[in-house]
PDB file of N, CA, C and O in Angstrom:
ATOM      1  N   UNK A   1      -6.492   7.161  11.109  1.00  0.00           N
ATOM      2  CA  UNK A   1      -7.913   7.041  10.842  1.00  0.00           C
ATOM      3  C   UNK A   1      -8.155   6.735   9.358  1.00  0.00           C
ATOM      4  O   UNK A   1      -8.991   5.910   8.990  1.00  0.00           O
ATOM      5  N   UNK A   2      -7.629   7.217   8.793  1.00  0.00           N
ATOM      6  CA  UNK A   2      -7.737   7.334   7.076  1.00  0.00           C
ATOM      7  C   UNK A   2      -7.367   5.760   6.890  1.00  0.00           C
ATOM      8  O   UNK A   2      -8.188   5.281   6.109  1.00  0.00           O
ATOM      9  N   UNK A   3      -6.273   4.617   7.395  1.00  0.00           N
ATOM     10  CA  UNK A   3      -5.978   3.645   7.035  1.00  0.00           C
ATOM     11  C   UNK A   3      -7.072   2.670   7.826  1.00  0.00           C
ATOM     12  O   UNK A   3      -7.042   1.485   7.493  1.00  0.00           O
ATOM     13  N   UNK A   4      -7.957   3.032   8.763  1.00  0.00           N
ATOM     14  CA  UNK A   4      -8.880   2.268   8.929  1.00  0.00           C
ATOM     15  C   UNK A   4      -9.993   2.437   8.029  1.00  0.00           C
ATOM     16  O   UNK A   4     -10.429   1.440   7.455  1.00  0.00           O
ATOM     17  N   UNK A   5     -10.431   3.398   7.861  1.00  0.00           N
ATOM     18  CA  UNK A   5     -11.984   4.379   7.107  1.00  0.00           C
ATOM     19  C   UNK A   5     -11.164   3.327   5.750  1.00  0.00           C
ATOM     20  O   UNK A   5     -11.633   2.189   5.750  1.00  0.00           O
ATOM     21  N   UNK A   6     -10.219   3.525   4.815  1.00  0.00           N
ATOM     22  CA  UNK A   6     -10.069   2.809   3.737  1.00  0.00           C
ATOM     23  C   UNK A   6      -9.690   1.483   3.820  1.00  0.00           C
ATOM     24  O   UNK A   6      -9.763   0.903   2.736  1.00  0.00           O
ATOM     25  N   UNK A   7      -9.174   0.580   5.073  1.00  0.00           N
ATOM     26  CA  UNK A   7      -8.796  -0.551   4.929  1.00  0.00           C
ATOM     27  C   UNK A   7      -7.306  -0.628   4.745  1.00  0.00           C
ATOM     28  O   UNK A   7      -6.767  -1.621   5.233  1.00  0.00           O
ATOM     29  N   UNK A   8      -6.611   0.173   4.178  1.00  0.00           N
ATOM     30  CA  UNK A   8      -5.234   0.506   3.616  1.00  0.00           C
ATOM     31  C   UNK A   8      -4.582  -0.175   5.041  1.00  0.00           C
ATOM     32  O   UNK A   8      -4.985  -0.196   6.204  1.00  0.00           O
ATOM     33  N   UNK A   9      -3.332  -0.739   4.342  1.00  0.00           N
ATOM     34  CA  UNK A   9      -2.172  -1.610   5.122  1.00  0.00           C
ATOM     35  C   UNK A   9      -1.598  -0.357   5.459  1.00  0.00           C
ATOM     36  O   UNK A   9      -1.684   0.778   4.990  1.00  0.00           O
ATOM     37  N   UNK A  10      -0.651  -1.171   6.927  1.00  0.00           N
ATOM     38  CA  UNK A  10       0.547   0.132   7.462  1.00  0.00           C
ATOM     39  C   UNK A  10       1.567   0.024   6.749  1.00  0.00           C
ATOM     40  O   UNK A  10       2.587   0.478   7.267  1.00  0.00           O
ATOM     41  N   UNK A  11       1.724  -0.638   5.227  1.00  0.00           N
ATOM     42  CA  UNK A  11       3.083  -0.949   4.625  1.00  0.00           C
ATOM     43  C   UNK A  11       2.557   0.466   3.663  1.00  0.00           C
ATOM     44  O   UNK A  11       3.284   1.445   3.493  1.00  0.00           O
ATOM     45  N   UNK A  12       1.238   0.344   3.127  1.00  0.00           N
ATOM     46  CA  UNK A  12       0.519   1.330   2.304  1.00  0.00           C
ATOM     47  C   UNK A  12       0.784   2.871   2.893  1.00  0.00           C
ATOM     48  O   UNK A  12       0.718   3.788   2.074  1.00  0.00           O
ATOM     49  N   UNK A  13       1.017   3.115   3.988  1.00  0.00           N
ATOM     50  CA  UNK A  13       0.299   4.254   4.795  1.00  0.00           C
ATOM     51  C   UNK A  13       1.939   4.786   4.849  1.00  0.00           C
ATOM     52  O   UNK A  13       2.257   5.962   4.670  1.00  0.00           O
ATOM     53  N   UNK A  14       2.923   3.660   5.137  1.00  0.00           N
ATOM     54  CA  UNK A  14       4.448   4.462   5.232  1.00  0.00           C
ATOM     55  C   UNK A  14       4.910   4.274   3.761  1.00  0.00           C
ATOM     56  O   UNK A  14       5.907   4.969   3.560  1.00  0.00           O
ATOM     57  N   UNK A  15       4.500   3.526   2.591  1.00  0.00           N
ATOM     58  CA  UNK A  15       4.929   3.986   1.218  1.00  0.00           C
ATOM     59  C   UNK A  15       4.625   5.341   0.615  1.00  0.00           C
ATOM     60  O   UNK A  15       5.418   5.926  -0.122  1.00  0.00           O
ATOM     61  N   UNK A  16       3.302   5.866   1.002  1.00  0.00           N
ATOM     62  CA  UNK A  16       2.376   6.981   0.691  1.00  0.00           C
ATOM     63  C   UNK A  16       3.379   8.129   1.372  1.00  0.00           C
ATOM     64  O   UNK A  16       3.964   9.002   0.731  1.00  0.00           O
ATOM     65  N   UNK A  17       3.424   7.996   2.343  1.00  0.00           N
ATOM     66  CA  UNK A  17       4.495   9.156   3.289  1.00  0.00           C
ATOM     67  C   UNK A  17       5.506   9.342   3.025  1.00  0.00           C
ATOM     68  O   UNK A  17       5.862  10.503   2.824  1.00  0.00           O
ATOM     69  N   UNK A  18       6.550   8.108   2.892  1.00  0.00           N
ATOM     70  CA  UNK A  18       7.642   8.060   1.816  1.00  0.00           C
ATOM     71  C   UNK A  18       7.653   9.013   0.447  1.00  0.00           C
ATOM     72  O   UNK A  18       8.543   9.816   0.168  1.00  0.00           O
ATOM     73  N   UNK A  19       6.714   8.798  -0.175  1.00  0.00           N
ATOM     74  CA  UNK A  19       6.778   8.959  -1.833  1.00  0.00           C
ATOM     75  C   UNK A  19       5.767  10.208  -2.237  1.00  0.00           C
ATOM     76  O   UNK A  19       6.036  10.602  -3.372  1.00  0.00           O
ATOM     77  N   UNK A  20       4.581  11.007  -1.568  1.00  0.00           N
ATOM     78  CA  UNK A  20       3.950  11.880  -2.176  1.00  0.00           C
ATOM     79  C   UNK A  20       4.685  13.204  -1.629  1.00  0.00           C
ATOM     80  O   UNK A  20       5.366  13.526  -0.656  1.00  0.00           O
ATOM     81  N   UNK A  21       4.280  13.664  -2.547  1.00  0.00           N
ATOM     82  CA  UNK A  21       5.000  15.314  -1.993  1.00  0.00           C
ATOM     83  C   UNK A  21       4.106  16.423  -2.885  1.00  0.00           C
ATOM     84  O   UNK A  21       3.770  16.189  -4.046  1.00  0.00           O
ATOM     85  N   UNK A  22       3.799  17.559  -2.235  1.00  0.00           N
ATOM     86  CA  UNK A  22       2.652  18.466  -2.292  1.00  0.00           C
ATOM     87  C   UNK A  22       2.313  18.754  -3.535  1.00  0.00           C
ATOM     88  O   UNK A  22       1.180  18.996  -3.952  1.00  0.00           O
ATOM     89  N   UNK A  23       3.273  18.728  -4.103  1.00  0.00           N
ATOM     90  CA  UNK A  23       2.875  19.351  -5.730  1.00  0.00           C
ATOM     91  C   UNK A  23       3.362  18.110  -6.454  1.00  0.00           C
ATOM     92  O   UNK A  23       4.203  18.231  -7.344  1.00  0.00           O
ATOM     93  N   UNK A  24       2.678  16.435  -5.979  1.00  0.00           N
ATOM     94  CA  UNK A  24       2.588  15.753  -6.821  1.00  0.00           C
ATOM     95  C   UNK A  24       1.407  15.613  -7.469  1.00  0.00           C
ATOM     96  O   UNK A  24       0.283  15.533  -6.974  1.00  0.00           O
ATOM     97  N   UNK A  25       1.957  15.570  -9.411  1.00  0.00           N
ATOM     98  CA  UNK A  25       0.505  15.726 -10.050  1.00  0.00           C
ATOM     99  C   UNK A  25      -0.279  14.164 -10.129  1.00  0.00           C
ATOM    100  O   UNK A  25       0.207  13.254  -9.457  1.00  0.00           O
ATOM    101  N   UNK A  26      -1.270  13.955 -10.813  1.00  0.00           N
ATOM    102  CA  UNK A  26      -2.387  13.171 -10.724  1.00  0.00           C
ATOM    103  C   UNK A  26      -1.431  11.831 -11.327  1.00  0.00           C
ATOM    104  O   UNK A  26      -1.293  10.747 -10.759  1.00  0.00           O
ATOM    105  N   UNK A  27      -0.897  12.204 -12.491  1.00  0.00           N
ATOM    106  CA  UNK A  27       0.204  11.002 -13.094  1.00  0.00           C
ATOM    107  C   UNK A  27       1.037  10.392 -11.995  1.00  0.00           C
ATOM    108  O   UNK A  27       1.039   9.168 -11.862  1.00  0.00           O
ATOM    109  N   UNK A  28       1.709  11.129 -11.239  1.00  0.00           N
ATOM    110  CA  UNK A  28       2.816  11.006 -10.265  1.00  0.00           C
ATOM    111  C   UNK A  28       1.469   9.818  -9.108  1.00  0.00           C
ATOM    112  O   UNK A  28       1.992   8.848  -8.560  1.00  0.00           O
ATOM    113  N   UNK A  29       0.413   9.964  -8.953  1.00  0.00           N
ATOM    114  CA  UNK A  29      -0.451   9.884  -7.796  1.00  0.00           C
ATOM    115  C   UNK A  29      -1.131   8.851  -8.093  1.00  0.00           C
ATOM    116  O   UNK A  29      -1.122   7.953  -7.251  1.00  0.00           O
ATOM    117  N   UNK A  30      -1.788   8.676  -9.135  1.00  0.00           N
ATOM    118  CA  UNK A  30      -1.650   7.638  -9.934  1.00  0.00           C
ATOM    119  C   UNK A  30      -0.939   6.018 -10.085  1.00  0.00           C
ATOM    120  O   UNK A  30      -1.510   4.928 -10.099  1.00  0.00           O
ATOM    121  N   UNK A  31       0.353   6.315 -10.176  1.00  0.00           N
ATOM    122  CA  UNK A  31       1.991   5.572 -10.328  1.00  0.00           C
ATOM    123  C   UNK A  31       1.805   5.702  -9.097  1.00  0.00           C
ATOM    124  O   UNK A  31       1.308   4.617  -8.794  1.00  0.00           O
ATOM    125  N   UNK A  32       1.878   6.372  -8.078  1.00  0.00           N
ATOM    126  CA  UNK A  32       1.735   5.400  -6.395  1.00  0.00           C
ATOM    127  C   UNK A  32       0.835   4.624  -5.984  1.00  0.00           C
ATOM    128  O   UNK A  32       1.143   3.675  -5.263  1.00  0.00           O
ATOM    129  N   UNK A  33      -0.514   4.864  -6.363  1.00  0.00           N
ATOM    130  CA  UNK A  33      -1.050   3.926  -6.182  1.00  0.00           C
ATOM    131  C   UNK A  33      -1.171   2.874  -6.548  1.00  0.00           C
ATOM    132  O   UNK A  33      -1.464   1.978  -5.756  1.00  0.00           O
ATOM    133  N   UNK A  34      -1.017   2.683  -7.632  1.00  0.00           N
ATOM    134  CA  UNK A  34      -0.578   1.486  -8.463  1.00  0.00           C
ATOM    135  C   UNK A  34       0.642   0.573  -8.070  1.00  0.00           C
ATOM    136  O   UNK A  34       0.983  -0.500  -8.568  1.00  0.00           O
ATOM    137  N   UNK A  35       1.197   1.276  -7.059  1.00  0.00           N
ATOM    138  CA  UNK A  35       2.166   0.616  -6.171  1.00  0.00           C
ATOM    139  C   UNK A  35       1.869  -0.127  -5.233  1.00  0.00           C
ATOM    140  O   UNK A  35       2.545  -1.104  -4.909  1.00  0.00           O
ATOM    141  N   UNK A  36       0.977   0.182  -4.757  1.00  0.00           N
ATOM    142  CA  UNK A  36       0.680  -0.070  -3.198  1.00  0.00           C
ATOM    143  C   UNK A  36       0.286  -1.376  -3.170  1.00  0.00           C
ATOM    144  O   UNK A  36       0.014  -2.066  -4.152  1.00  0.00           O
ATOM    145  N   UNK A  37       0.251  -1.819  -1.594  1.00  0.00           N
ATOM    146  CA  UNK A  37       0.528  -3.179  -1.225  1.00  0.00           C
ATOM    147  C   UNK A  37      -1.048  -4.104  -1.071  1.00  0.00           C
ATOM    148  O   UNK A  37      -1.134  -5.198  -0.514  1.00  0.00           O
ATOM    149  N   UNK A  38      -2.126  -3.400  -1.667  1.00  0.00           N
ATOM    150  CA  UNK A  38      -3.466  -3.844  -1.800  1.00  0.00           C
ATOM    151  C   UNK A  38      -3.607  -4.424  -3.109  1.00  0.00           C
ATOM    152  O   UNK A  38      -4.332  -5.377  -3.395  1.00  0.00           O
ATOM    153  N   UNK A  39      -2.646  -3.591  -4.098  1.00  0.00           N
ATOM    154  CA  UNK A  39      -2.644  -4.321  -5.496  1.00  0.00           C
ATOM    155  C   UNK A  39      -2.035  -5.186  -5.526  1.00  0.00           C
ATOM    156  O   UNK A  39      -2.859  -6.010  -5.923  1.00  0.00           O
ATOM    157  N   UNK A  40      -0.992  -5.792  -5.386  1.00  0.00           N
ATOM    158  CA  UNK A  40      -0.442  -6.959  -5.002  1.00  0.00           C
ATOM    159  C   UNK A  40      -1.113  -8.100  -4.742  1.00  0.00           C
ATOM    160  O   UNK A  40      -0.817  -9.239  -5.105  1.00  0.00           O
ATOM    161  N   UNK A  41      -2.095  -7.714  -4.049  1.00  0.00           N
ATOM    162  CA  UNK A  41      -2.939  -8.892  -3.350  1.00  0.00           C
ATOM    163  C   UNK A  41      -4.201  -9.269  -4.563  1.00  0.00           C
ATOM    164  O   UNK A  41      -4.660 -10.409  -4.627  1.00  0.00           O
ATOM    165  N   UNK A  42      -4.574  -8.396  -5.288  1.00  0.00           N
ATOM    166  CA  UNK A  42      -5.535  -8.689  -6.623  1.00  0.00           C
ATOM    167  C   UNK A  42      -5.046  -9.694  -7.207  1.00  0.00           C
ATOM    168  O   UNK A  42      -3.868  -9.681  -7.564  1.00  0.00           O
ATOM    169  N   UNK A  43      -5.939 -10.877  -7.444  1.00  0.00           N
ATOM    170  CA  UNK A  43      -5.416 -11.813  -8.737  1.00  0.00           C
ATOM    171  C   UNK A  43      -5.265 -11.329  -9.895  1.00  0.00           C
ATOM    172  O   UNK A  43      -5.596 -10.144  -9.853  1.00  0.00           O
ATOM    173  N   UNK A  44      -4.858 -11.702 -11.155  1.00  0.00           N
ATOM    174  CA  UNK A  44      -4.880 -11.511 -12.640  1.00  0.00           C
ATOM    175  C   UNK A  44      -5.653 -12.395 -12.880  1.00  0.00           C
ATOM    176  O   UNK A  44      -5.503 -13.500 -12.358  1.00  0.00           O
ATOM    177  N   UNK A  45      -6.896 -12.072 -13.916  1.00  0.00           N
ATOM    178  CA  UNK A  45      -7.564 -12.884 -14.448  1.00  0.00           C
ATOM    179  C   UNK A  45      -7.014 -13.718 -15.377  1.00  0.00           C
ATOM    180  O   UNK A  45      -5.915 -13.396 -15.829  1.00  0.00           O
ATOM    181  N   UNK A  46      -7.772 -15.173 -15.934  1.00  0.00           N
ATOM    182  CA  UNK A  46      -7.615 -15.799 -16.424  1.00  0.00           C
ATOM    183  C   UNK A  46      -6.685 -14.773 -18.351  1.00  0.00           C
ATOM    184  O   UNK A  46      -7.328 -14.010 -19.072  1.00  0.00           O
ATOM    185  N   UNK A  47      -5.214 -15.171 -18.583  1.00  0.00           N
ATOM    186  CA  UNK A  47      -4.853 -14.495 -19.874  1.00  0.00           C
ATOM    187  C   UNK A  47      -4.361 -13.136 -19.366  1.00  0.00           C
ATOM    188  O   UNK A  47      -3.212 -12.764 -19.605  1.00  0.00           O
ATOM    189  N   UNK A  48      -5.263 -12.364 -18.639  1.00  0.00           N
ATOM    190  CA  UNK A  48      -5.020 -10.826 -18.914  1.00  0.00           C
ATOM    191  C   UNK A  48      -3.227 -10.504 -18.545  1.00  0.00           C
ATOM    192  O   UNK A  48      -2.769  -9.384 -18.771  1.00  0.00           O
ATOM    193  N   UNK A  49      -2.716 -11.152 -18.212  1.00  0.00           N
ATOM    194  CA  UNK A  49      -1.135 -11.014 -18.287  1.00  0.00           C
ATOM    195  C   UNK A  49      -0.499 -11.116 -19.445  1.00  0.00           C
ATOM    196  O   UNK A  49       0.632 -10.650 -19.581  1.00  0.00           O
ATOM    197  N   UNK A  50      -1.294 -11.878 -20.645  1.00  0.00           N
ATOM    198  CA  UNK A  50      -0.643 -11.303 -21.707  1.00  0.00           C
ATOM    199  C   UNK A  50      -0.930 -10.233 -22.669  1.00  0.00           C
ATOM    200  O   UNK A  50      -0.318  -9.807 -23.648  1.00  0.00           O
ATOM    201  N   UNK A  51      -2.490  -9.799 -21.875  1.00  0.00           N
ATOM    202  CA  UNK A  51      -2.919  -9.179 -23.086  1.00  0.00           C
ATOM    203  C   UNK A  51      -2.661  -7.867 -22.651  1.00  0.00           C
ATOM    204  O   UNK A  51      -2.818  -6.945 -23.451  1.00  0.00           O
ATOM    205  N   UNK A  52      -2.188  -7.587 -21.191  1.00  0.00           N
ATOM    206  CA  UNK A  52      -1.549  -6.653 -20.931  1.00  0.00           C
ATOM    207  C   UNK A  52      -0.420  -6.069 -21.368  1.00  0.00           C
ATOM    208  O   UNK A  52      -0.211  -4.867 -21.533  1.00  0.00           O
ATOM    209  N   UNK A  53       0.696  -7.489 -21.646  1.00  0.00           N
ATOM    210  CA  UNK A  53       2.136  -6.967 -22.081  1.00  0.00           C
ATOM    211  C   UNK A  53       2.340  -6.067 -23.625  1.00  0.00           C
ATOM    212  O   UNK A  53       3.453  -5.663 -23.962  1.00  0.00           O
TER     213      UNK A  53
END
């Protein structure tokens, strides 16, 4: 239900299951999401790849 209500992929839903564990903190939670297979799909704006590095 949670991967419909958010849209979240089933690649998203078995990385999340894989990788969180109960007493992961906000940093740790954070760094997973930033993983996930929805960010991937975001373009980079025009530059911001370098002004990131």
């Amino acid at each position: 239900m949670l991967a419909a209500q958010y849209y979240l992929s089933h690649k998203t839903i078995h990385f999340l299951s894989e990788h969180m564990e109960p007493d992961s903190s906000i940093e740790d939670l954070l760094n997973l999401i930033c993983q996930v297979e929805e960010y991937r799909l975001l373009p980079v704006r025009h530059n911001e790849d370098n002004i990131n590095r």
